[in-house]
C-alpha positions in Angstrom: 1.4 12.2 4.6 -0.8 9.2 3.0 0.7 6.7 0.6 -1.7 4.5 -1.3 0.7 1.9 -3.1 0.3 -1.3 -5.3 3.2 -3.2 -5.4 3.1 -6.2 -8.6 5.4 -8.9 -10.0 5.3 -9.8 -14.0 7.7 -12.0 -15.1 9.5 -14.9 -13.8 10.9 -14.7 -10.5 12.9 -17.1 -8.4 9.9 -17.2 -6.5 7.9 -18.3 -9.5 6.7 -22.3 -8.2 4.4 -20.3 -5.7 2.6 -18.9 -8.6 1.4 -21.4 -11.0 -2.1 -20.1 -11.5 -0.9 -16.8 -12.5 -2.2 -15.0 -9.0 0.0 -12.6 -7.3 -1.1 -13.0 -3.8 1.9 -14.3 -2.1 4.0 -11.7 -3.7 1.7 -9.5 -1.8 1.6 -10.7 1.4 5.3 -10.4 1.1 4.8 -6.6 0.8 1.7 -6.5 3.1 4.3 -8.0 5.8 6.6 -5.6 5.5 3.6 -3.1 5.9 2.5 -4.6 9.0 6.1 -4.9 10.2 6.8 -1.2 10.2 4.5 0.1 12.9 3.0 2.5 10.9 -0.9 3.2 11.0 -1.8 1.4 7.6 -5.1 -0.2 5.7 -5.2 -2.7 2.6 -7.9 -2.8 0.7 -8.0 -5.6 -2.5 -6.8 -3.2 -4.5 -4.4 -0.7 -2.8 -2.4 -0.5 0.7 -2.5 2.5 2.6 0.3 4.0 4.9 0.3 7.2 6.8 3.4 8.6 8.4 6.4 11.1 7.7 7.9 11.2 4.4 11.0 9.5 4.9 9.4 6.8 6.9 6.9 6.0 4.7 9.1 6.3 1.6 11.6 3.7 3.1 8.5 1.2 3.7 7.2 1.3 0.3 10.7 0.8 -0.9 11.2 -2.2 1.4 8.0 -3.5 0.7 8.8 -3.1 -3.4 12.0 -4.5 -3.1 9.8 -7.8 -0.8 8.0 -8.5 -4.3 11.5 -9.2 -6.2 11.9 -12.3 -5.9 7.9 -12.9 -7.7 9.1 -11.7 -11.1 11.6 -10.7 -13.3 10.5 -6.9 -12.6 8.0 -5.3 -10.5 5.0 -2.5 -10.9 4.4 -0.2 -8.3 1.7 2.4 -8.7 1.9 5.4 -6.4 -0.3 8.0 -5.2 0.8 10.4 -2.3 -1.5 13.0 -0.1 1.0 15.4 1.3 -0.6 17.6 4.0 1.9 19.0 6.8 1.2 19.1 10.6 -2.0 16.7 10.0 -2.1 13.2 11.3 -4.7 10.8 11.6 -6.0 11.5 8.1 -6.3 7.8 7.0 -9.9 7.6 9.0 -10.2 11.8 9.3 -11.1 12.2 5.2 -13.2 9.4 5.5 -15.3 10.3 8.4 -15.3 13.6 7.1 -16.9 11.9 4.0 -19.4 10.4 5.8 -20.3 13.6 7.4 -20.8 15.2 4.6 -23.2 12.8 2.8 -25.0 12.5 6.4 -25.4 16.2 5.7 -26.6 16.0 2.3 -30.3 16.9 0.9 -31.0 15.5 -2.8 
């Protein structure tokens, strides 16, 4: 399956003195470490990170990487959206190269 997450602090955390300009980076490079950390194939993009793997695996590293961002705010966003499509791997770069392919293909 592929995950595409976004993981947010609002709020006040106890983390908050590493945020005085309002930017939420260095709550998310806590999560983007924890993304790293797991071993799963993964991609982050400015907007989104990406995670391919079983569900359970990549369920547990969303869930550690939300619960990374804590500490950032008083509460946390996390907007999820899930391709679930057994037996095939290797989809993170296969639906984009497939893409590809298809414009390459195209005739306007």
């Amino acid at each position: 399956m592929l995950i595409a997450f976004s993981v947010a602090p609002s709020g006040v955390g106890s983390a908050a003195a590493e945020n005085p300009d309002g930017s939420v980076h260095h709550a998310v490079a806590a999560a983007v470490a924890v993304v790293r950390a797991s071993g799963l194939p993964h991609r982050t993009t400015s907007m989104f990170t990406e995670i391919e793997g079983e569900w359970d695996e990549v369920f547990a590293v969303v869930k550690a990487a939300t619960d990374a961002v804590l500490p950032y705010g008083s509460r946390v966003s996390l907007v999820l959206k899930a391709d679930i499509r057994p037996g095939r791997t290797g989809e993170m770069d296969g639906k984009v190269d497939r893409l590809e392919q298809a414009l390459e293909r195209r005739t306007d």
